[in-house]
C-alpha positions in Angstrom: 0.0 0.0 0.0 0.7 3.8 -0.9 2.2 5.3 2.6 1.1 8.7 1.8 -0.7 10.6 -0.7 0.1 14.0 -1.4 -3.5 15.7 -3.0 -3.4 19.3 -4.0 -6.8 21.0 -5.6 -5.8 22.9 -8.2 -7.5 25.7 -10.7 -5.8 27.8 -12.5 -2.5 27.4 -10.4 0.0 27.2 -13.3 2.7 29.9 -11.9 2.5 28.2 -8.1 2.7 24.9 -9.8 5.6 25.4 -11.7 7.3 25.9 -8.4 5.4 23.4 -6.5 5.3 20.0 -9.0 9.3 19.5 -9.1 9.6 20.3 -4.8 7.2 18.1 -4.4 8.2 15.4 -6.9 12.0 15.7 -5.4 10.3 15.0 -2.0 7.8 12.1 -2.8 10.5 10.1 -4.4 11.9 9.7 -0.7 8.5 8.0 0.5 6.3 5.2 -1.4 3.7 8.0 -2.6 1.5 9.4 -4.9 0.7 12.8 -6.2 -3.3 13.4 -7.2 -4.8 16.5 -8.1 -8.1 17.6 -8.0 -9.0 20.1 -10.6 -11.8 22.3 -11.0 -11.7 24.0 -14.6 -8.6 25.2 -14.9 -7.8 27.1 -18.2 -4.5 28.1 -17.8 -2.9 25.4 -18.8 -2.5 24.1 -15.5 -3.6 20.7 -16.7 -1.3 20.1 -19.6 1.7 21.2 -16.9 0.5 18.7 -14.4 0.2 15.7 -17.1 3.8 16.4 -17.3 4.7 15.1 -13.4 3.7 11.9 -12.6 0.5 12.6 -10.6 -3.1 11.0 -11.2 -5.7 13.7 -12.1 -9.0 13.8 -11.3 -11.0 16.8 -13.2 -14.8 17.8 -11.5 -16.7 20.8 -12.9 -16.3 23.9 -11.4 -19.5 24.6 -9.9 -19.0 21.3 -8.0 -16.2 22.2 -5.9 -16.7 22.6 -2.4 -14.2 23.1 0.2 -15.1 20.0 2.7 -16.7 18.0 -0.4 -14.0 18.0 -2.7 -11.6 17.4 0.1 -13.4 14.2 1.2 -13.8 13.3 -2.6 -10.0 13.5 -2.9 -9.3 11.5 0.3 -11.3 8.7 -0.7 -9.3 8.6 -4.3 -6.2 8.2 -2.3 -4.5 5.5 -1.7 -1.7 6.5 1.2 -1.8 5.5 4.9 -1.3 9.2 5.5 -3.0 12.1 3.4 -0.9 15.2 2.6 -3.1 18.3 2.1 -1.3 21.4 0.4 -2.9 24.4 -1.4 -1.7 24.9 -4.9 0.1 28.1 -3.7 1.9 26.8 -0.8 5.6 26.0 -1.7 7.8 24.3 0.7 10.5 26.1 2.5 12.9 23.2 2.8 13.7 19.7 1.3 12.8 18.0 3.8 9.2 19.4 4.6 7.6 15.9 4.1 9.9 14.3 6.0 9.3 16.5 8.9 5.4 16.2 8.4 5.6 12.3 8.6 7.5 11.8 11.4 5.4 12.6 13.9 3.0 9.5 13.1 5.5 7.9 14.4 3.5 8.5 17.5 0.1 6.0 17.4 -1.7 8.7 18.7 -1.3 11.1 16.5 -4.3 12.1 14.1 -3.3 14.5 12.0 -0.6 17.1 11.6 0.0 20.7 10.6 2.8 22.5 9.3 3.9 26.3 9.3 3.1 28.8 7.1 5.5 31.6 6.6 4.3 34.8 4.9 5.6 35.6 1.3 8.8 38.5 1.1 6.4 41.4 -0.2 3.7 40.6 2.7 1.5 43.3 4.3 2.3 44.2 7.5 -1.4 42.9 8.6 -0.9 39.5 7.5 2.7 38.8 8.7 1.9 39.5 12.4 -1.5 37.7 11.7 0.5 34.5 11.2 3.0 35.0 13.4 0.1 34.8 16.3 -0.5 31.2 15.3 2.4 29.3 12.9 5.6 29.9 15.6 8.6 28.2 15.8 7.9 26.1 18.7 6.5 22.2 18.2 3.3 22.1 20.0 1.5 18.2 20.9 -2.6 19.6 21.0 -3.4 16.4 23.4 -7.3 16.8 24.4 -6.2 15.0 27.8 -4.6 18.4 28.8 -5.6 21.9 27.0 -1.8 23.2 27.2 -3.1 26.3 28.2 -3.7 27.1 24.3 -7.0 28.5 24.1 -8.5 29.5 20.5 -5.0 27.9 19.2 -6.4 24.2 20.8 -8.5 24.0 17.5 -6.3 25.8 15.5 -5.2 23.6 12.0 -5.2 24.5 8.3 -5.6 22.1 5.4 -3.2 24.7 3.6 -0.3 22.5 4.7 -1.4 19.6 6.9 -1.3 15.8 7.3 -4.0 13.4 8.3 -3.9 9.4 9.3 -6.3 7.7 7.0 -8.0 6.0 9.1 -8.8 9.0 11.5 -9.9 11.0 8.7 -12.6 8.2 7.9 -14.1 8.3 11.1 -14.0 12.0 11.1 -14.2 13.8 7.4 -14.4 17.1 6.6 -17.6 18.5 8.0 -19.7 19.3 4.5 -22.0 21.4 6.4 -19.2 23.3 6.6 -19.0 25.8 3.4 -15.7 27.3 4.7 -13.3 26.6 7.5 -13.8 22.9 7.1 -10.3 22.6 8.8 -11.7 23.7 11.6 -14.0 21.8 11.6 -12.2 18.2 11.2 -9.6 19.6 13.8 -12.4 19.6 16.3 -13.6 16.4 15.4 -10.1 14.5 15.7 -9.4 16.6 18.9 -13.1 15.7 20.2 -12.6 11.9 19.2 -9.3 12.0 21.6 -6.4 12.0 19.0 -3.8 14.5 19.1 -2.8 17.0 16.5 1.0 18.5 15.8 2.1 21.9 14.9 5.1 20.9 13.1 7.7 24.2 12.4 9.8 22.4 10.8 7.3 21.3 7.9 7.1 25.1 6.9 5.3 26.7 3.4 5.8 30.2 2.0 1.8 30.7 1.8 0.3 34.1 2.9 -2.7 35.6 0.9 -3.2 39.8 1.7 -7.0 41.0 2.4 -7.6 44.5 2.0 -9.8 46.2 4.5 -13.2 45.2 3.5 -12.0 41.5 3.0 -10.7 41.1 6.7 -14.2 42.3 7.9 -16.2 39.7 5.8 -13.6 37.2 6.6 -13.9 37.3 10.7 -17.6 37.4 9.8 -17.5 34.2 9.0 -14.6 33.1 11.2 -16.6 34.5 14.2 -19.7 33.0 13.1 -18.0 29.3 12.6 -16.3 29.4 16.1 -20.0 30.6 17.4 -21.2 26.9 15.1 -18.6 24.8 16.5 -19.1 25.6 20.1 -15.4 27.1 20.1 -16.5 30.0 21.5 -17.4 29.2 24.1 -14.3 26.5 25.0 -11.9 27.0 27.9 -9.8 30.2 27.5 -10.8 31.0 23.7 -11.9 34.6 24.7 -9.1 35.4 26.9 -6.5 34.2 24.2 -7.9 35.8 21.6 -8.4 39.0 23.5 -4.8 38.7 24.7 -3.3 37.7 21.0 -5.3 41.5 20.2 -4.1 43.2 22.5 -0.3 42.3 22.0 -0.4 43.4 18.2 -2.4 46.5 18.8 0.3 47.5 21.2 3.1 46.7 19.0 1.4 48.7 16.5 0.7 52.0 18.5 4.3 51.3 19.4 5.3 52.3 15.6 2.5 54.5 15.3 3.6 56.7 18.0 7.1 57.2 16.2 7.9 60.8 14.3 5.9 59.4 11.4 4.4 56.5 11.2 4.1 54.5 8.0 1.6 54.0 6.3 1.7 50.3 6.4 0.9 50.7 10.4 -1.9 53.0 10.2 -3.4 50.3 7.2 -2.9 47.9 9.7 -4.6 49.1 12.8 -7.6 49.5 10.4 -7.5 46.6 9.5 -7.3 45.4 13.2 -10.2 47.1 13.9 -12.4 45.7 11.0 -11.2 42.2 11.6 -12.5 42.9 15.4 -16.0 44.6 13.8 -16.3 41.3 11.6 -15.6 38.6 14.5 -18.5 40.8 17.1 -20.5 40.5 14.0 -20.2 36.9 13.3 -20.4 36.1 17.0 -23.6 38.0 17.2 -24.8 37.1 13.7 -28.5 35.9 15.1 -29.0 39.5 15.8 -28.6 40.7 12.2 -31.5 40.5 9.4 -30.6 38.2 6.7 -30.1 40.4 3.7 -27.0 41.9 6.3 -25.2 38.3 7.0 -25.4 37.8 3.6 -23.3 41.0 2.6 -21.3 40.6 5.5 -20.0 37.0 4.5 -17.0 36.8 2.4 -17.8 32.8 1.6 -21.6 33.2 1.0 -22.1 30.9 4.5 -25.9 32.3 4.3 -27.1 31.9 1.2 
């Protein structure tokens, strides 16, 4: 059998996969794997590129994709012990990236693993303190026998860069009531079924997508609404560590802003602070709000 299965959904991807198909063919030689991609219409000529790397290919019509649908469809297509999940856009940082993913199954109790993701060179100011709140550089064991102290992080995972036994993932799946934040989602189940996930440094990405103002508000809409659905809310320390995690890069930030002049990077980014905290009250309190509202207010269309 396959140990692990690297799957990527791809559309339209050709300049991340020209980077990405020869790291990860490099890598997969090291392991018995496979490569399959999942591809939803791509017309860029991201097909033609990835019939030239050994990976299986799996095309579905665009207005079938769904983020915890397509994902599960993919998993079952695989054939590995272990399934790799990597966005098209995330290149690894180092050689061995799979290698450090995999090793931590050496541990039985292990369900599922994810990796860092380090923002790209050119990143907004916003978006690299944003995921240096949660992707640091210290291995951390999320063990549901003892919280760690953690808080929001406890259910933190992203399918951006991850690693999930088989045969957890069939018990679990990706949640497809879930439009968005289906990693979320599974995280809580694997957690909540009493496997323990790893944040793995080591098996770092350059991924990082910028939002502009108006983005970040629709995007905590929804983030606040799905931790308000998954009863994350309202789990030991989530509010304190997330008001704490606030508070820390607000103060950093009226640090620089109190300097002879200020850039104008900072004073984007305290906006930007401030509509990401608008967005999450909003999601949070979303029951208040008439319909026609959530339905503006939600970058992924969750209402609709």
């Amino acid at each position: 059998m396959v140990e692990v299965s690297i799957i990527v959904l791809t559309k339209d991807g050709r300049p991340y996969l020209e980077r990405l198909l020869p790291a990860l063919s490099a890598q997969a030689d090291k392991v018995s794997s496979e490569l399959l991609a999942v591809d939803s219409g791509s017309m860029d000529g991201t097909l033609e590129l990835l019939r030239s790397f050994p990976v299986h290919i799996v095309e579905i019509p665009p207005e079938d994709f769904h983020h915890a649908r397509t994902r599960n469809f993919a998993a079952r297509l695989a054939q590995g012990k272990i399934l790799v999940l990597l966005s098209q856009d995330a290149i690894p940082a180092s050689e061995n990236w799979l290698e450090c993913m995999i090793k931590n199954f050496d541990d039985p109790k292990v369900g599922a693993v994810y990796g860092r993701q380090c923002p790209k060179p050119d990143s907004s100011l916003e978006r690299r303190q944003a995921l240096d709140a949660v992707y640091g550089g210290v291995r951390i064991v999320k063990d549901p026998a003892h919280r760690n102290g953690l808080g929001y992080r406890f259910y933190h995972f992203s399918d951006a860069n991850a690693a999930i036994r088989r045969d957890v993932w069939e018990k679990t799946q990706f949640p497809e009531d879930l439009k968005v934040f289906e990693d979320l989602g599974i995280a809580k189940r694997i957690l909540d079924s009493g496997w323990k996930i790893v944040y793995e440094p080591k098996a770092a990405v350059i991924h990082s997508h910028d939002h502009n103002t108006l983005g970040l508000l629709k995007r905590y809409f929804d983030i606040g609404y799905t931790l308000k659905l998954l009863k994350i809310w309202d789990a030991p320390g989530t509010r304190k560590s997330l008001l704490r995690d606030a508070l820390r890069m607000l103060k950093d930030k009226a640090r620089h802003s109190r300097s002879d002049s200020p850039s104008r990077s900072v004073r984007k980014s305290l906006a930007q602070d401030f509509a990401k905290s608008l967005g999450m009250f909003l999601g949070l309190n979303q029951n208040c709000l008439p319909l026609a509202l959530k339905r503006r207010l939600s970058a992924f269309r969750v209402f609709e």
